[in-house]
C-alpha positions in Angstrom: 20.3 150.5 114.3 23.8 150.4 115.9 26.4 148.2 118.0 28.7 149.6 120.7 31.6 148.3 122.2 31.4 148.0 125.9 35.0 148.6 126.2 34.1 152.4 125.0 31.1 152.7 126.7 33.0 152.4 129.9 34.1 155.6 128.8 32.4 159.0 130.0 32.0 161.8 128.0 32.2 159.6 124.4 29.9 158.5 122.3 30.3 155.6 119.4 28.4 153.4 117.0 28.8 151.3 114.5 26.1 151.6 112.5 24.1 148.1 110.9 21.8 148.9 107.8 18.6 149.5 109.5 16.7 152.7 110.6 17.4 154.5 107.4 15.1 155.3 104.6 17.5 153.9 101.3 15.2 151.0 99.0 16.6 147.9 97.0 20.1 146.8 97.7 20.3 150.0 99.6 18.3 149.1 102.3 18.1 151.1 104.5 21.0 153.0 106.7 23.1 153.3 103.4 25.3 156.0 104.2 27.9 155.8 101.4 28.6 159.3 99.5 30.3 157.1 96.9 27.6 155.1 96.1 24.6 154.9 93.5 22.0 155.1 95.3 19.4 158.3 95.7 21.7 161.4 97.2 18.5 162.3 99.0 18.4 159.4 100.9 21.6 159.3 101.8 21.6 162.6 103.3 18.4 162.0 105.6 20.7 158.5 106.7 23.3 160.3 107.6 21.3 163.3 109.7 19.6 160.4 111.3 23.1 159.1 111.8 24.2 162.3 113.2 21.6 162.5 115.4 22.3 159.5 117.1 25.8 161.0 117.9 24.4 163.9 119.5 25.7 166.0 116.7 24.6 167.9 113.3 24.4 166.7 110.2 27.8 169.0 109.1 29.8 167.8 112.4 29.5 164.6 111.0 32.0 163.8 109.0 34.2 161.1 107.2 36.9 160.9 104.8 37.3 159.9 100.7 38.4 156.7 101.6 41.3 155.5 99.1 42.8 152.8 100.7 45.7 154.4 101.8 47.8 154.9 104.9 47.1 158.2 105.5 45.2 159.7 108.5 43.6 163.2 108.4 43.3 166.0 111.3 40.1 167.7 111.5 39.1 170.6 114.1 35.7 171.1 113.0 33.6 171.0 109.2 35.3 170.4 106.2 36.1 173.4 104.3 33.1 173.9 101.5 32.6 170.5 102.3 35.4 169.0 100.5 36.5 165.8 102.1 40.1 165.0 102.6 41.4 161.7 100.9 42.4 159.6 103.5 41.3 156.4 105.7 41.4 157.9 109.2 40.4 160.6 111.0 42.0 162.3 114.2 40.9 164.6 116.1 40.4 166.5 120.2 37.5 168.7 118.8 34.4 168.6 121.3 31.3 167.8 119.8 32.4 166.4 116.6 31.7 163.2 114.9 34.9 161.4 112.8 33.6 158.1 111.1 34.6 155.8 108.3 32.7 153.8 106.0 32.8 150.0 105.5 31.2 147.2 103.6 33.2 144.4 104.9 36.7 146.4 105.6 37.6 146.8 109.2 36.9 149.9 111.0 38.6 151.0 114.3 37.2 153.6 116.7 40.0 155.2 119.1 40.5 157.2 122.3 42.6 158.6 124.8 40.4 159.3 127.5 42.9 161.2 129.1 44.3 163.2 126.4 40.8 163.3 125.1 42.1 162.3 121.3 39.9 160.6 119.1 40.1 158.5 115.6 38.5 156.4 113.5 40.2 154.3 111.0 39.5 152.1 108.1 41.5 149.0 107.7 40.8 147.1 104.0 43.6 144.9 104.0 45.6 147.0 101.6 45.1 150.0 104.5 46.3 147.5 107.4 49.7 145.9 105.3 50.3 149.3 104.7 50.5 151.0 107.9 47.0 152.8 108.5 47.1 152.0 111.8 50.1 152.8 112.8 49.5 156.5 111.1 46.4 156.9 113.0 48.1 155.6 116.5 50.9 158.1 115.7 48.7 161.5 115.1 46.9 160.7 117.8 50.3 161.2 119.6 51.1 164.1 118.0 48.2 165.2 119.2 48.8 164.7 122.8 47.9 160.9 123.2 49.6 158.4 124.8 50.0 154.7 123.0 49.4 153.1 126.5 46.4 155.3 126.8 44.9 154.3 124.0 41.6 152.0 123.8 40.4 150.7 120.1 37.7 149.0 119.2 37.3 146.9 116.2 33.7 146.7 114.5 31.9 145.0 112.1 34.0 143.4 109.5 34.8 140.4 107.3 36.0 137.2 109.2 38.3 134.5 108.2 35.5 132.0 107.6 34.3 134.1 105.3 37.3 135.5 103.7 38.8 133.6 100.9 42.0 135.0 99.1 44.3 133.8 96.2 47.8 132.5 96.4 48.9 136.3 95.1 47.2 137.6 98.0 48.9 135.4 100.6 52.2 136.0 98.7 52.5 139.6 99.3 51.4 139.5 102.9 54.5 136.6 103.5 56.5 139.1 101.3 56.4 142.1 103.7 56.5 139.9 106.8 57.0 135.9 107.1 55.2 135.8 110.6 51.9 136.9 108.5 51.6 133.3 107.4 50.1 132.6 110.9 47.0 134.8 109.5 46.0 132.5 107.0 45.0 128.8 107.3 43.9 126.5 104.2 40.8 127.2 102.1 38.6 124.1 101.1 39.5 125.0 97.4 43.0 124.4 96.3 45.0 127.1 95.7 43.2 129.8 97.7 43.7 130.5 101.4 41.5 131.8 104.6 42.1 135.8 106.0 42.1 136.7 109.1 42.0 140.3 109.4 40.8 141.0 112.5 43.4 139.4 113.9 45.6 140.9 111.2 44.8 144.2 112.4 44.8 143.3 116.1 48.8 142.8 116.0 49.0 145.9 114.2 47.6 147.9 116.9 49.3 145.7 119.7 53.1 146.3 117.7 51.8 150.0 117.2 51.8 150.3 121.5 47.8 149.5 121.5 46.5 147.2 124.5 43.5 147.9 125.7 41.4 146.5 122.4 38.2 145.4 122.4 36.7 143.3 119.0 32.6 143.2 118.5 33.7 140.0 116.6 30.9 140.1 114.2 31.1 139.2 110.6 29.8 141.5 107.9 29.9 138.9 105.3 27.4 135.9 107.2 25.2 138.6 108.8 22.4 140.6 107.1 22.3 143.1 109.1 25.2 144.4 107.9 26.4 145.6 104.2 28.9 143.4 102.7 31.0 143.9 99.2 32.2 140.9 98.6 28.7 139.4 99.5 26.9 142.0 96.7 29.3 140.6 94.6 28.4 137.0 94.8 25.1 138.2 94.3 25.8 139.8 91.2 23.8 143.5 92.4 25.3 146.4 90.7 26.2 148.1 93.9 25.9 147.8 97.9 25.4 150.2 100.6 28.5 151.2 103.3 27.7 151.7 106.9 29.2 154.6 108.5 31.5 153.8 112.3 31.8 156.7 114.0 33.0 158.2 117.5 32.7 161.7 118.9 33.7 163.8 122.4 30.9 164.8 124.3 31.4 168.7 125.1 31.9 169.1 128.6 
C-alpha cells in the first residue's frame, strides 16, 4: 500500500508514505488507491481511499489534506483544516502543526516530503517539471524557513516519479530548460528517435534542492512510468484510457 524512505524513518515522531495504487476500493483504470479529487472517477470511492489513507497517517480524514495542484511555484501554510474545505491553489504544503497530514498528488510528477526535525517543519511538494524550472522547491525550502527551519536541517525525500528512461521530451522542451540555464543540458541525453531527448527529473530536482541549501536527500528511485504499481499519466495516455488515478505523498508530525 505504501513506500517510505528510510532516510525519514530514521526520524522519530514523523510519519510518511508514499502511497502505490493498492489497498483502496476505486474499479477500472482507477484501481484501487485512486485518491485524486480532480479526477473522474466515483467521489465515494475516493473519499473511503483517502480515510484509509488517513488512517495510515495516524490522522482523520479532515487533517488530511492537500492542495489544488496548478503547477505553480507557490507553497501554502496550513495550521490545521482547510476552511469549509476549500483547498488552496498551490503545489506545496508547509507546515509545524502536530498531528496533521500535508500531501500532494502525483501520477508521474515528482513529489518531495520535508522536515526539520529540529525545528519540527514539515512540507510536501509537487515537482512536474514546469513546478521544478520554476522554483517550487525553492518556495517550499524557503517557508519552511520562515517558519523556523534551517536549510542545513533540512531532510527531503523524493518518491515515486517518472525516470529518464522513461521520459521522452521534444526539442521545445529541451529548449526552454537550456534557455533559463545552459548547465541544464547535462539533464538530458539523446532519445532513440531523432529530434526528441531523455529527462531526468529526479536529478533535475535533486540540484534544485542541493542549490536551495538541501543535503541530506534521500531518492526511493522508482519509476512511475515502468511500474504498475503505481499511477502514471503519460502511461494512461499511451494507453488511450480517458483518465488515470493520482496517488497521494504525504508526511505528518506525530503529537508529542
Amino acid at each position: 500500500m505504501m513506500l517510505s524512505s528510510s532516510l525519514l524513518s530514521s526520524i522519530p515522531g514523523l510519519r510518511h508514505a508514499f502511497f502505490t495504487r493498492h489497498g483502496g476500493v476505486s474499479g477500472g483504470f482507477y484501481d484501487s488507491l485512486n485518491g485524486g479529487l480532480g479526477s473522474n472517477d466515483d467521489p465515494t470511492a475516493v473519499a473511503e481511499n483517502r480515510r484509509r489513507m488517513a488512517e495510515q497517517m495516524g490522522v482523520t480524514p479532515a487533517h488530511f489534506l492537500t492542495v489544488w495542484q496548478i503547477h505553480s511555484p507557490d507553497a501554502a501554510v496550513a495550521s490545521g483544516p482547510w476552511e469549509n474545505g476549500s483547498r488552496p491553489r498551490a503545489d506545496a504544503i508547509v507546515t509545524l502543526a502536530e498531528g496533521l497530514a500535508i500531501g500532494v498528488t502525483a501520477a508521474d510528477c515528482g513529489p518531495i516530503l520535508f522536515v526539520d526535525p529540529n525545528a519540527r517543519v514539515i512540507g510536501a511538494a509537487h515537482a512536474g517539471w514546469k513546478g521544478a524550472l520554476t522554483g517550487i522547491v525553492e518556495s517550499t525550502v524557503d517557508t519552511m524557513v520562515k517558519l523556523g527551519a534551517e536549510r542545513t536541517g533540512i531532510v527531503a525525500a523524493i518518491g515515486p516519479l517518472i525516470r529518464q528512461h522513461s521520459y521522452e521530451v521534444g526539442a521545445e522542451f529541451v529548449d526552454r530548460f537550456i534557455e533559463a540555464d545552459a548547465e541544464n543540458a547535462v539533464y538530458f541525453s539523446p532519445s532513440a528517435r531523432d529530434g526528441r531527448a531523455m529527462f531526468d527529473l529526479a536529478g533535475y530536482i535533486r540540484m534544485r534542492l542541493e542549490n536551495a541549501g538541501v543535503l541530506m536527500i534521500d531518492d526511493i528511485g522508482v519509476d512511475t512510468y515502468s511500474d504498475d504499481r503505481f499511477y502514471s499519466y503519460r502511461r494512461s495516455v499511451h494507453r488511450n484510457e480517458a483518465d488515470y488515478g493520482r496517488h497521494v505523498h504525504a508526511i505528518a508530525l506525530e503529537r508529542e
